[in-house]
Every structure is written in structure tokens, then in C-alpha cells.
DOLO-84875 format. One record per residue: residue number from 1; residue in three letters; z, y, x of N, C-alpha, C in turn. Coordinates in nm, 4 decimals, always signed. Layout:
residues N
- NUM; ala; Z; Y; X; Z; Y; X; Z; Y; X
...
This chain:
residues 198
- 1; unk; +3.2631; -1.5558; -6.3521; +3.3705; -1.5461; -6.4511; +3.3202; -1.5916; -6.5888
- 2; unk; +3.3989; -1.7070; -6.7022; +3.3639; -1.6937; -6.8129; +3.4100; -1.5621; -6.8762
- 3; unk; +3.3510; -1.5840; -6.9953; +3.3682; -1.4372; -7.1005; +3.4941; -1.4591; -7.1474
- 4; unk; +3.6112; -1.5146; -7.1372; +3.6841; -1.4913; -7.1613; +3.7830; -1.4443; -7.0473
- 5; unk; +3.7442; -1.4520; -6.9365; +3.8422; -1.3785; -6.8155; +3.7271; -1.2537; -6.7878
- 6; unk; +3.6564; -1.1768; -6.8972; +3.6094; -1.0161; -6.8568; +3.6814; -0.9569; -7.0068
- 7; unk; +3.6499; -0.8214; -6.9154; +3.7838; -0.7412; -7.0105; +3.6360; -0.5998; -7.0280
- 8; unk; +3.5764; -0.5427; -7.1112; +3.5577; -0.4567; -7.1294; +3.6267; -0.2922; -7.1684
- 9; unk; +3.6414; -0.1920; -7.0666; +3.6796; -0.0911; -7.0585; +3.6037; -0.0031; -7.1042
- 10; unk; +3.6329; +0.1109; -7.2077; +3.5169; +0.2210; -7.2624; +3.6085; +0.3223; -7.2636
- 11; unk; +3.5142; +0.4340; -7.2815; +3.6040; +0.5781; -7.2412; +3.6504; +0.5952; -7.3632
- 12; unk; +3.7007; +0.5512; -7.4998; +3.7592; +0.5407; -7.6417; +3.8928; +0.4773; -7.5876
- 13; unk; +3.8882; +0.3664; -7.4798; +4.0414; +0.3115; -7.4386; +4.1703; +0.4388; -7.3816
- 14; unk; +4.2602; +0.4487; -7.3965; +4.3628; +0.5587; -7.3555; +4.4040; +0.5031; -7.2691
- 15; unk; +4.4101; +0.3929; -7.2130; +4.5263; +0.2625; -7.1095; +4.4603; +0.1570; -7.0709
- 16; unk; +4.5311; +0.1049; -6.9503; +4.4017; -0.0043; -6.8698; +4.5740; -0.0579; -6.8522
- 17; unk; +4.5814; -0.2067; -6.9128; +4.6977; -0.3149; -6.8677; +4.5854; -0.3771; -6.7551
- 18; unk; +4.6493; -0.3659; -6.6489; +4.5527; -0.4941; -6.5735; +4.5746; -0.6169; -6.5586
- 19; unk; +4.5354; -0.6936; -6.6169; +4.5746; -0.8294; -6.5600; +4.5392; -0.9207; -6.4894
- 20; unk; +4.5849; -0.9783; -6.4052; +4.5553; -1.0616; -6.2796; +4.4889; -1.1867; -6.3131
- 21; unk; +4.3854; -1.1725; -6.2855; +4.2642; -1.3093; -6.2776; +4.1619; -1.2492; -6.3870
- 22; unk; +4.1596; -1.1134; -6.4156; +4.0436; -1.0848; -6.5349; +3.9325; -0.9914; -6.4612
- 23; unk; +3.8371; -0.9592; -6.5155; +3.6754; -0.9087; -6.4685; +3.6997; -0.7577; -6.5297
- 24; unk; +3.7550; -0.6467; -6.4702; +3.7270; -0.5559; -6.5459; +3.5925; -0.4657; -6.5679
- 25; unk; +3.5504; -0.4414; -6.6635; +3.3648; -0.3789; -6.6570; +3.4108; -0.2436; -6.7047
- 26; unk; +3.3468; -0.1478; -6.6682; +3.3765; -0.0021; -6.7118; +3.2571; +0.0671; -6.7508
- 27; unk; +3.2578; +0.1117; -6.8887; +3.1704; +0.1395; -6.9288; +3.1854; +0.2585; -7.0164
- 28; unk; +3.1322; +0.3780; -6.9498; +3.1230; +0.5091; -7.0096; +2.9874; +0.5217; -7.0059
- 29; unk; +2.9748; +0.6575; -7.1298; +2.8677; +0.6820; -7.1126; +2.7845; +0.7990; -7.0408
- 30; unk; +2.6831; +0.7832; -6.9596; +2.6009; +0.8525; -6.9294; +2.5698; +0.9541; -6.9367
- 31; unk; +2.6089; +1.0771; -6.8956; +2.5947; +1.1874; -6.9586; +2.4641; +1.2664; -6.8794
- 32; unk; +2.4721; +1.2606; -6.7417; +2.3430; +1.2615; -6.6535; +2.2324; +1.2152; -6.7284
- 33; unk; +2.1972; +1.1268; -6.7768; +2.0735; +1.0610; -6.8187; +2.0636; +1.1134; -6.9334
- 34; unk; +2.1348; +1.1898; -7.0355; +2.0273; +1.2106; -7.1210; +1.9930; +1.3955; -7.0676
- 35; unk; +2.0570; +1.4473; -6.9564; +2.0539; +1.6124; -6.9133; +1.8313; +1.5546; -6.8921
- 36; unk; +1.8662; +1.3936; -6.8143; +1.7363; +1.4051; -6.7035; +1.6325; +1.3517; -6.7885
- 37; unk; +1.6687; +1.3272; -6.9134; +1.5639; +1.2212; -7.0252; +1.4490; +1.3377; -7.0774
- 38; unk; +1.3058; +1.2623; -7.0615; +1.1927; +1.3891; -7.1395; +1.2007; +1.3538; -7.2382
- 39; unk; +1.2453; +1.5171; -7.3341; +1.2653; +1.5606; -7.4615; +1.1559; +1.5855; -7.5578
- 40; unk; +1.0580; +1.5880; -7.4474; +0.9044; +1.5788; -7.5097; +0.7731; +1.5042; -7.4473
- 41; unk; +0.7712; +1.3754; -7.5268; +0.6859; +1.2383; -7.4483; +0.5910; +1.3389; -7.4208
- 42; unk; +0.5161; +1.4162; -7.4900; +0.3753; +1.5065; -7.4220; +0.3549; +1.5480; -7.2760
- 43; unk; +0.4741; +1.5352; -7.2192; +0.5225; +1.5720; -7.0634; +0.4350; +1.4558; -7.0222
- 44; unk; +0.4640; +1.3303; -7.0294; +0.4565; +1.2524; -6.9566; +0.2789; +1.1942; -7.0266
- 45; unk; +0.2391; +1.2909; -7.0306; +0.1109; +1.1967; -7.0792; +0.0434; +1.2231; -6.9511
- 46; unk; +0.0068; +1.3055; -6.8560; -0.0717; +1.2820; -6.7527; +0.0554; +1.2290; -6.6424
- 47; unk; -0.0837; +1.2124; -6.4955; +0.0254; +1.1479; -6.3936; +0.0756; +1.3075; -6.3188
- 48; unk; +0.1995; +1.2690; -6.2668; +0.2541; +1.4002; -6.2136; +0.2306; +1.4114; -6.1111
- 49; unk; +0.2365; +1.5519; -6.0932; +0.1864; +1.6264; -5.9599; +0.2970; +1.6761; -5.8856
- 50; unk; +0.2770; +1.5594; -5.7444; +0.4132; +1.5737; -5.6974; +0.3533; +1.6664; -5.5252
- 51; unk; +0.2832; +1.7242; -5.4998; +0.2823; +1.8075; -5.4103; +0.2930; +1.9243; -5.5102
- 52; unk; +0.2763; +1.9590; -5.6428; +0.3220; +2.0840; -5.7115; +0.4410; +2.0778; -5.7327
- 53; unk; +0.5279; +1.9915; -5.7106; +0.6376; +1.9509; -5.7575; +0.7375; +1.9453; -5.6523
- 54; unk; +0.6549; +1.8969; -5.5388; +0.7372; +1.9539; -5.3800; +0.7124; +2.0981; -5.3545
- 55; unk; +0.5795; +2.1475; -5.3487; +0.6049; +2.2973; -5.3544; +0.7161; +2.3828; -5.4382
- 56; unk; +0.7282; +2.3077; -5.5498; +0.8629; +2.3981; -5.6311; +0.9821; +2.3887; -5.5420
- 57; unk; +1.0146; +2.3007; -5.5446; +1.1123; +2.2395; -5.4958; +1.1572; +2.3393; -5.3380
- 58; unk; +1.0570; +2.3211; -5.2598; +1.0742; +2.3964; -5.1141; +1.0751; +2.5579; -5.1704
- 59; unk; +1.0072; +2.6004; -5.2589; +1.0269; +2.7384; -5.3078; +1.1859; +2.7715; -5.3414
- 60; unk; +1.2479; +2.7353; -5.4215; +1.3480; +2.6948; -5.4531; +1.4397; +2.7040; -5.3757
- 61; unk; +1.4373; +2.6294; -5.2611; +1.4913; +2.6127; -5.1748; +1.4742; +2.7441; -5.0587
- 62; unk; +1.3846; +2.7949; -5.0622; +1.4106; +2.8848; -4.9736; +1.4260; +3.0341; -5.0039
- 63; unk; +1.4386; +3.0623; -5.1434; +1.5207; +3.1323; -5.2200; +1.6400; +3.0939; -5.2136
- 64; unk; +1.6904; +2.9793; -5.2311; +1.8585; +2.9500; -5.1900; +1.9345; +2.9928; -5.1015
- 65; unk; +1.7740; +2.9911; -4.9780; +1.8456; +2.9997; -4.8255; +1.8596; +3.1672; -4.7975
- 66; unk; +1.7297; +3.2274; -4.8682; +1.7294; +3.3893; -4.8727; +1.8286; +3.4084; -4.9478
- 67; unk; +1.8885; +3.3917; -5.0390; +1.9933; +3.4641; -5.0983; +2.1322; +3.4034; -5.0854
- 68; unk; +2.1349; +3.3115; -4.9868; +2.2819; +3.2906; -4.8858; +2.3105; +3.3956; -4.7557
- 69; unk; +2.2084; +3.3616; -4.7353; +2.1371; +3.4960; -4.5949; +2.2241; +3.6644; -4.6491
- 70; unk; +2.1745; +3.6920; -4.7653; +2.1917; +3.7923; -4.8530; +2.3124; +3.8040; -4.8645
- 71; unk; +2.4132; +3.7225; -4.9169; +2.5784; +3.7274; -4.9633; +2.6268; +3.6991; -4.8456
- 72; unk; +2.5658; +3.6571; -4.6957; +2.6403; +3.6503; -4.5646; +2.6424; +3.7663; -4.5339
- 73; unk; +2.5381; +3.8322; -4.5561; +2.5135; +3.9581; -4.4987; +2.5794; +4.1047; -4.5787
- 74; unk; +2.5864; +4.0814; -4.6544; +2.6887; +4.1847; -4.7155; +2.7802; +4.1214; -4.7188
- 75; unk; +2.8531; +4.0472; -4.7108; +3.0190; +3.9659; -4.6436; +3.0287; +4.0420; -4.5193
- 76; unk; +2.9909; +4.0504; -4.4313; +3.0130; +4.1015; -4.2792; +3.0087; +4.2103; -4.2944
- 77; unk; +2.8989; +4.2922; -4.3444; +2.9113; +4.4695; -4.4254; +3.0705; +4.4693; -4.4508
- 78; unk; +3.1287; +4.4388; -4.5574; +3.2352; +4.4161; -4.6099; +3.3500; +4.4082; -4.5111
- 79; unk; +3.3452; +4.2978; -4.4624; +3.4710; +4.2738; -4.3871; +3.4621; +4.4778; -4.3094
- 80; unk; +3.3160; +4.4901; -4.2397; +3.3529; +4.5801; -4.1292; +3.4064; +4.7060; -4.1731
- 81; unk; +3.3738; +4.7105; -4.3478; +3.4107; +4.8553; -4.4350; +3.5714; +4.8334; -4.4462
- 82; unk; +3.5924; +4.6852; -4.5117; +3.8004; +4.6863; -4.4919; +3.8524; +4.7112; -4.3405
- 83; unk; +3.7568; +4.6586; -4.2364; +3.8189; +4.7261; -4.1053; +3.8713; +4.8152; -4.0849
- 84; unk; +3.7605; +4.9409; -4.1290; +3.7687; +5.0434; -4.1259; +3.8886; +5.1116; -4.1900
- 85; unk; +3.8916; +5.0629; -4.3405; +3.9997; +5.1041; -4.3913; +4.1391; +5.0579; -4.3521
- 86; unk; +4.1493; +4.9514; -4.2445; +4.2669; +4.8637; -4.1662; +4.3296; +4.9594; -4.0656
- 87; unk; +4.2045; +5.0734; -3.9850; +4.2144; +5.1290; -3.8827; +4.3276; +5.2359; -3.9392
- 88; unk; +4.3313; +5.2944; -4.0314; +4.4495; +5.3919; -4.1091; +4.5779; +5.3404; -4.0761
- 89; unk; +4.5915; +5.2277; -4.1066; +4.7230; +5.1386; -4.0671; +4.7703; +5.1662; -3.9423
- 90; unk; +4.6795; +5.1969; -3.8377; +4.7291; +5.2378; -3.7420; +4.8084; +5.3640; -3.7023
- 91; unk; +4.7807; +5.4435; -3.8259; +4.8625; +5.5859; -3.8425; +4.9549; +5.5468; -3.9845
- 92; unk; +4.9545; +5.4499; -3.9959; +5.0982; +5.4621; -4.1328; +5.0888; +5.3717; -4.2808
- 93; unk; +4.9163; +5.4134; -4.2487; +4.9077; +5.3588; -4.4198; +4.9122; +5.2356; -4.4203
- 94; unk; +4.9363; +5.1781; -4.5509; +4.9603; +5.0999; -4.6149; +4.8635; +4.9493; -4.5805
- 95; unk; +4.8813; +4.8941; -4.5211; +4.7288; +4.7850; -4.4592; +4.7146; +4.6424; -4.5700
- 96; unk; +4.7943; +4.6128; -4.6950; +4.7682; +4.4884; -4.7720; +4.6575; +4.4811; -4.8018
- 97; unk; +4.6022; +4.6082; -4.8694; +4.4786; +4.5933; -4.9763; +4.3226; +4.5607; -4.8902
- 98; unk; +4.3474; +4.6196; -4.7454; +4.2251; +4.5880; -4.6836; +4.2633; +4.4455; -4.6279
- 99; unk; +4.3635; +4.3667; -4.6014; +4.4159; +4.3008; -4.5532; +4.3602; +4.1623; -4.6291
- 100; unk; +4.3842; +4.1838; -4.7678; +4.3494; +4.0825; -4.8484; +4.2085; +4.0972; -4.9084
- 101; unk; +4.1571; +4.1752; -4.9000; +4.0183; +4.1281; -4.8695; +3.9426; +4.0722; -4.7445
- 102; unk; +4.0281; +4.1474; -4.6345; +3.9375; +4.0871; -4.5220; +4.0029; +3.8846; -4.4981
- 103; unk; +4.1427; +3.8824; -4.5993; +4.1296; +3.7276; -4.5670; +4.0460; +3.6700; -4.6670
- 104; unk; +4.0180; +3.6850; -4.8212; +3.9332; +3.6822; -4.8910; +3.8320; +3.6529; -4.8494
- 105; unk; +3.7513; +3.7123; -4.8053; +3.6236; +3.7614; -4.7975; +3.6122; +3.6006; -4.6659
- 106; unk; +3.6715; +3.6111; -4.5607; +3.6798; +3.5187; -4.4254; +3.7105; +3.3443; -4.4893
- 107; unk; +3.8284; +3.3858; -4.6071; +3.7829; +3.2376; -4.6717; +3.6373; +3.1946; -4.7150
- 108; unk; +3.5787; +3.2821; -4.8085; +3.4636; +3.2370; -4.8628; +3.3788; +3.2124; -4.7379
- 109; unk; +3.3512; +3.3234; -4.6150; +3.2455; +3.2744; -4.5676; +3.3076; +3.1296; -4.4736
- 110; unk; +3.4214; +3.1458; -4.4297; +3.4736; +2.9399; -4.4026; +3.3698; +2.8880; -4.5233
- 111; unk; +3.3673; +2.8785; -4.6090; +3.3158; +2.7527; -4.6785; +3.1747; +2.7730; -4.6826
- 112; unk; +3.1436; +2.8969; -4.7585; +3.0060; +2.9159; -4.7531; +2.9334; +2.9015; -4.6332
- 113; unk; +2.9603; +2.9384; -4.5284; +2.9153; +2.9111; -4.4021; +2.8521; +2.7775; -4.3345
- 114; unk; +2.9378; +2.6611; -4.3364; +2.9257; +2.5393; -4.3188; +2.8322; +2.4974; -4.4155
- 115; unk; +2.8166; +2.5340; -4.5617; +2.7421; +2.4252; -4.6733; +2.6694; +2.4766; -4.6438
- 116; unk; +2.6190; +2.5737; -4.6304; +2.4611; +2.6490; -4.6244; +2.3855; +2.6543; -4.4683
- 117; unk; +2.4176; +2.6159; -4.3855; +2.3730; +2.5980; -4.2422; +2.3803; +2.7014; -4.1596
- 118; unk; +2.5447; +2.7572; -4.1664; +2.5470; +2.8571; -4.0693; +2.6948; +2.8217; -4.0130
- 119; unk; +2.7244; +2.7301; -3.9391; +2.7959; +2.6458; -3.8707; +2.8934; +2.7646; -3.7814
- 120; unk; +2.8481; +2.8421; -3.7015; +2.9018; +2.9323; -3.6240; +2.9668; +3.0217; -3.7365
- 121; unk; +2.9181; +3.0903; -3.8683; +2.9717; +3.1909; -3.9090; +3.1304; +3.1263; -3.9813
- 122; unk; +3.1184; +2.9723; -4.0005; +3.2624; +2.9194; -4.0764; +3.3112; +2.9157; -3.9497
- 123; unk; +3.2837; +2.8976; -3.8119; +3.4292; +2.8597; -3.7356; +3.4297; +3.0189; -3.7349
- 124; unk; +3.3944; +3.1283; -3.7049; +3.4328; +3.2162; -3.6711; +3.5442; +3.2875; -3.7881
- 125; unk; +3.4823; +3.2618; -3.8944; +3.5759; +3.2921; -4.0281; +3.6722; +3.1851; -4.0432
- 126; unk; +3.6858; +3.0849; -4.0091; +3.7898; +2.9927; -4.0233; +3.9050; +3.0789; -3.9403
- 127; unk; +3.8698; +3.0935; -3.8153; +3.9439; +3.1384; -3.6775; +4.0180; +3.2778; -3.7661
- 128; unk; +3.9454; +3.3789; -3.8379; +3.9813; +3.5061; -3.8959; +4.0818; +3.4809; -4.0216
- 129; unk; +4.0364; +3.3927; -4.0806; +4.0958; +3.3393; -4.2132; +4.2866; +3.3103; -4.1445
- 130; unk; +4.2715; +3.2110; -4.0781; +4.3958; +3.1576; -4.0233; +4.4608; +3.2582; -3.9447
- 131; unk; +4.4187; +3.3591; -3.8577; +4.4936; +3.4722; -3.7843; +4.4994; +3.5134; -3.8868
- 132; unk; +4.4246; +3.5695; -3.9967; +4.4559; +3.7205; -4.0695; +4.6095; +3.6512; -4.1697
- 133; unk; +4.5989; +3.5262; -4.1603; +4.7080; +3.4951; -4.2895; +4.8708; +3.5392; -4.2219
- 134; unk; +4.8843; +3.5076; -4.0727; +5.0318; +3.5360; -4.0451; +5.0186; +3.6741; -4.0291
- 135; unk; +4.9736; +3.8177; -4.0401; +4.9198; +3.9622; -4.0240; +5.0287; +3.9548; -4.1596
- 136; unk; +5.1225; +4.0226; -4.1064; +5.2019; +4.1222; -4.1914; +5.2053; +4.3014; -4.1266
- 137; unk; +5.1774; +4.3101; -4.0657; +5.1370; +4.4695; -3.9894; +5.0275; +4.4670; -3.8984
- 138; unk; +5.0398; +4.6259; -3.8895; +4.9697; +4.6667; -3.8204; +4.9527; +4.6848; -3.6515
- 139; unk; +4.9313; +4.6293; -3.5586; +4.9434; +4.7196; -3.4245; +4.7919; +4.7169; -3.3744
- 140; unk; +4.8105; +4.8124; -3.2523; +4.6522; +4.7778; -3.1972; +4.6238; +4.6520; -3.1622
- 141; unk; +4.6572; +4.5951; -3.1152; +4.6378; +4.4714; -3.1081; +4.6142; +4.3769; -3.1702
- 142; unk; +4.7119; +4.3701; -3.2800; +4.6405; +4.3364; -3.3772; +4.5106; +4.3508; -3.4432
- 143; unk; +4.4931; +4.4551; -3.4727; +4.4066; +4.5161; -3.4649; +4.2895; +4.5162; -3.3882
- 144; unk; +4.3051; +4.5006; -3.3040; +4.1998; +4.4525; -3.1681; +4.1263; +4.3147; -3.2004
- 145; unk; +4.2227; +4.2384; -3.2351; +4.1847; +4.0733; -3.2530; +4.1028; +4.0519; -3.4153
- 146; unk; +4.1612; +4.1190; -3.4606; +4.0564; +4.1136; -3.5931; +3.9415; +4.1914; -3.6403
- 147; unk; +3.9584; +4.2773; -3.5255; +3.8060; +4.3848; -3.5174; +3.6995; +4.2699; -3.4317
- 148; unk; +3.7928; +4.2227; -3.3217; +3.6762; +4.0815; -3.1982; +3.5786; +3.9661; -3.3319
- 149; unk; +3.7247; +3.9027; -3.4371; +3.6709; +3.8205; -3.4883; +3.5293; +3.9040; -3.6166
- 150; unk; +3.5659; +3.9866; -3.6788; +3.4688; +4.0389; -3.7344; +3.3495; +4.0992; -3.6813
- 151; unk; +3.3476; +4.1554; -3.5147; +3.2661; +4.2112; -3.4446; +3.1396; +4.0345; -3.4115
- 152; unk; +3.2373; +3.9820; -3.4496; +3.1071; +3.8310; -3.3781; +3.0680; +3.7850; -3.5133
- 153; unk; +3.1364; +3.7712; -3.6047; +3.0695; +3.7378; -3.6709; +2.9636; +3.8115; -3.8032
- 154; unk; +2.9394; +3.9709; -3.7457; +2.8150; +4.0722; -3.7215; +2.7177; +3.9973; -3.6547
- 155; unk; +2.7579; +3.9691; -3.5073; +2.6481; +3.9364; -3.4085; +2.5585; +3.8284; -3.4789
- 156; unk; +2.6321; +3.7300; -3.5229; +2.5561; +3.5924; -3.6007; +2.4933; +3.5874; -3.6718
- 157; unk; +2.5284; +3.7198; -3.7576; +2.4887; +3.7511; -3.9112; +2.3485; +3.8241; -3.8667
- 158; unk; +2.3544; +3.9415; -3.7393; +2.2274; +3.9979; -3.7364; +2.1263; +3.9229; -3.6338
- 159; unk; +2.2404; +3.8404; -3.5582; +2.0644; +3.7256; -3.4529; +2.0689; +3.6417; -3.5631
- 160; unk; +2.1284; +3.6063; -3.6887; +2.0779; +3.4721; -3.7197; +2.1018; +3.3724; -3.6948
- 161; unk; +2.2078; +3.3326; -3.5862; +2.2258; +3.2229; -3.5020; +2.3057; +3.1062; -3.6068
- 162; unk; +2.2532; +3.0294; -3.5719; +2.2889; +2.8890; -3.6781; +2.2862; +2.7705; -3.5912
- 163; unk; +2.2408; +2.7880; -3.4702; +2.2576; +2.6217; -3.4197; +2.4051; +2.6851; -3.3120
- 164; unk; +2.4706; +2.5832; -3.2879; +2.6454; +2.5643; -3.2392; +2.6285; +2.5827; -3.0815
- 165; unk; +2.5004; +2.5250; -3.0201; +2.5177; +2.4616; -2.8681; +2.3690; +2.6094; -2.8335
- 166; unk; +2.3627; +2.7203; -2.8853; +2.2490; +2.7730; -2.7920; +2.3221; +2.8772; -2.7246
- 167; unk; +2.3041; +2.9904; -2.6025; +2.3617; +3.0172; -2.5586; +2.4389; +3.1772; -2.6009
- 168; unk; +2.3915; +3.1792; -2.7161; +2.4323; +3.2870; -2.8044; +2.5404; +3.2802; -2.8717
- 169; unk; +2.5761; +3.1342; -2.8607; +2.7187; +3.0866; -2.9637; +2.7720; +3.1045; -2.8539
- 170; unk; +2.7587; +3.0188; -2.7315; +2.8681; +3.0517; -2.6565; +2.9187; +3.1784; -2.5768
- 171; unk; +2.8073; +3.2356; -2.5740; +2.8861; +3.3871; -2.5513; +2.9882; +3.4579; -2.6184
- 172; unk; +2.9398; +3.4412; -2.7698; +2.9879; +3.4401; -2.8370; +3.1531; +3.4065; -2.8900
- 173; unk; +3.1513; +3.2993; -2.8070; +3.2682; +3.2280; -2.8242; +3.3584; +3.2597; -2.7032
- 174; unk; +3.3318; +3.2830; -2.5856; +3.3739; +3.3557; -2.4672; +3.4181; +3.4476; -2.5398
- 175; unk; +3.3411; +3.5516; -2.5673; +3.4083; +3.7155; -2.6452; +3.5167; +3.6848; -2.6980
- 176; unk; +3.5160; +3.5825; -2.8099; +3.6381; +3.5784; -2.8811; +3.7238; +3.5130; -2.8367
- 177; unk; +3.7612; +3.4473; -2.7287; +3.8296; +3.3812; -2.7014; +3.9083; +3.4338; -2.6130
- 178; unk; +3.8509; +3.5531; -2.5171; +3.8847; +3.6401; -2.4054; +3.9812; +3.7561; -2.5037
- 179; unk; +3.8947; +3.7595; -2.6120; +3.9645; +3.8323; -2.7292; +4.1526; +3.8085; -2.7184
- 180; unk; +4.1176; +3.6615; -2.8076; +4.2682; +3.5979; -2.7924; +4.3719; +3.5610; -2.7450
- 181; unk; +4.2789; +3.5318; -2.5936; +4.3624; +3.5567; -2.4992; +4.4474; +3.6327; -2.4354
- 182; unk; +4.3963; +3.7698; -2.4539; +4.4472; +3.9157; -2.4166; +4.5511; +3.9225; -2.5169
- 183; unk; +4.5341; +3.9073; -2.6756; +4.6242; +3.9019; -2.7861; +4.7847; +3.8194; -2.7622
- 184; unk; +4.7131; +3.7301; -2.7111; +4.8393; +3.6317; -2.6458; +4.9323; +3.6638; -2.5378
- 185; unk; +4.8688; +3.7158; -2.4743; +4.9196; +3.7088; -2.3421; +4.9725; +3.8781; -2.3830
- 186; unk; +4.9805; +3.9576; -2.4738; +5.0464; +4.0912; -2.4839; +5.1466; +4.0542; -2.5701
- 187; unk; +5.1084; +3.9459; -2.6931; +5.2223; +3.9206; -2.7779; +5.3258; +3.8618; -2.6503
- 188; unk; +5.3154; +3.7679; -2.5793; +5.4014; +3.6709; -2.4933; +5.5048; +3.8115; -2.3800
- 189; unk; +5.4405; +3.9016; -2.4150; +5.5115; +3.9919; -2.3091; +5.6150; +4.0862; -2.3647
- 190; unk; +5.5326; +4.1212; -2.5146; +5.6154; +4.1691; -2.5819; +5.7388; +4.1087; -2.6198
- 191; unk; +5.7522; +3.9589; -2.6921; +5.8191; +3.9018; -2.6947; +5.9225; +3.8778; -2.6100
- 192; unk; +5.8729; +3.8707; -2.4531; +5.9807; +3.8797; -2.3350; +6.0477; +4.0314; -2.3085
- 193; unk; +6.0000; +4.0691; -2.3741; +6.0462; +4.2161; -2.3740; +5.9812; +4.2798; -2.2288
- 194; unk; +5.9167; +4.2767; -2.1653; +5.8512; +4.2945; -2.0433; +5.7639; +4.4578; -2.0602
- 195; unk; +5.7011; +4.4552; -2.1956; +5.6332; +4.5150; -2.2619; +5.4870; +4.5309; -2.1544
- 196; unk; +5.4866; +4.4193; -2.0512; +5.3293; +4.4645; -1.9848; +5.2393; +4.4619; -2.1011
- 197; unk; +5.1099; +4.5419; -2.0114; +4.9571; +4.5187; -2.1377; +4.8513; +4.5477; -1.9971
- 198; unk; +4.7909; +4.3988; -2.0310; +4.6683; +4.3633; -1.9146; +4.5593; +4.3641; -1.9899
């Protein structure tokens, strides 16, 4: 392109006309580079020490991983204490307030779960997150199905289990699924008015 078909763009412009056959260049500034710029050349007077510098780094890092470990693990505490307080519902009381924490609580670990390398604890909280949202009451059964999903994802929290395919997930996943099934197959009866319970 000659310099007269480029168009310089800066973050001072309010509006971009585009016009057809021109070079647009975009040019903001940097705000990363001066967070990463040494503020004091004295830093850089020897050569750096990058196995002290990977040791930080893996330290770091596995403080990250201990204190994800930590907020998983009192998440599952949690959910099993609103359980508890869910189980009242079964005699009358009032079930929102444990209700919305235990979907609360099942959102965060959905996300937290997956970013931090605990793959099993987001599907299991995904699975809790999405049942607990249509839960406008109480029955046993209900009840049943959201005690299964919180009861497994205890199990994960206290083996630890983080890889998807060992045979601890899938038991795992049997439980809950045998869980849902039973849930289903009592809602489907109720619904027919049949009122069986297998």
C-alpha cells in the first residue's frame, strides 16, 4: 500500500469511517508493557537465575493448586450443611434459602472445577446446578436426587479424583445416574398418576 491508502487509528479517535481500498493500522497503547518494564536498571545488572525463577514459579503454583483444593473442599462441606438444612423442607419449612445456596455454591464449583483441574467435580456440579434450578419444592425425591448429586461430589472432593476415564469416575457416574433414573422414572409415574415408586 502507498501512504496515502493507510489510515492510522489511535485510541484518541471516537469513530472508524471505513473506507474501501484503505490500510487500516491500530494503534493503542500498551499498557502490559510498561506493568512488565524494570523500574530499576539495577535488576538487570547480573544474568538471571532462571532455575530460581522456575522454582518460584512451581511454588506458586502449587499454592494455587493447595488453595483451590481448599475452597473445593469447604464448597462440598457447604453444599452438605444447606442439605441438611433442605432436609426440614421435608416437614414444612421453608426450602429457598438453602436452595439458593446449594445452586450458588454448584455454579461456582461448575466453573471453578474445570479451570483448576478437577474435571469430574464441574460435570457433577454442572448436573446439580441445572436440576437444582427447576426445584421449586420439596419432596423426597427430590430430595433424594440432590442429596446423590452432592453425595458424589464429597466422594471426588475426598479421593481427589481429577482424571474423567479412571474407574472411580465411573462408578461414580453409575451412582448418579441410577440416582436419576429412579427420579425419573417416579416423576413419570407420578405424572401418570399411577403413583408407583420402584
Amino acid at each position: 500500500m502507498t501512504k496515502d491508502k493507510i489510515r492510522l487509528f489511535t485510541s484518541a479517535q471516537t469513530n472508524l469511517n471505513v473506507l474501501s481500498g484503505h490500510t487500516w493500522i491500530f494503534d493503542f497503547p500498551n499498557h502490559l508493557k510498561g506493568k512488565l518494564e524494570v523500574k530499576n536498571p539495577q535488576e538487570l545488572s547480573g544474568p538471571i537465575d532462571f532455575a530460581r525463577e522456575l522454582a518460584r514459579a512451581e511454588t506458586a503454583l502449587a499454592e494455587a493448586a493447595e488453595e483451590t483444593k481448599r475452597w473445593i473442599t469447604n464448597a462440598a462441606e457447604e453444599l452438605e450443611a444447606f442439605l441438611i438444612q433442605l432436609r426440614a423442607a421435608l416437614d414444612g419449612a421453608d426450602p429457598t434459602e438453602a436452595l439458593e445456596k446449594i445452586r450458588f455454591l454448584a455454579r461456582e464449583l461448575r466453573g471453578h472445577g474445570g479451570t483448576f483441574g478437577y474435571p469430574l467435580i464441574s460435570q457433577f456440579a454442572k448436573s446439580l446446578h441445572i436440576f437444582s434450578l427447576g426445584v421449586t419444592t420439596i419432596d423426597k425425591d427430590v430430595y433424594d436426587l440432590l442429596k446423590a448429586h452432592i453425595d458424589v461430589i464429597r466422594i471426588v472432593v475426598r479421593q481427589d479424583a481429577k482424571r474423567e476415564n479412571d474407574p472411580l469416575a465411573q462408578q461414580i457416574r453409575s451412582v448418579l445416574a441410577r440416582a436419576m433414573e429412579r427420579f425419573n422414572r417416579r416423576a413419570a409415574a407420578a405424572a401418570s398418576g399411577s403413583g408407583g415408586t420402584t
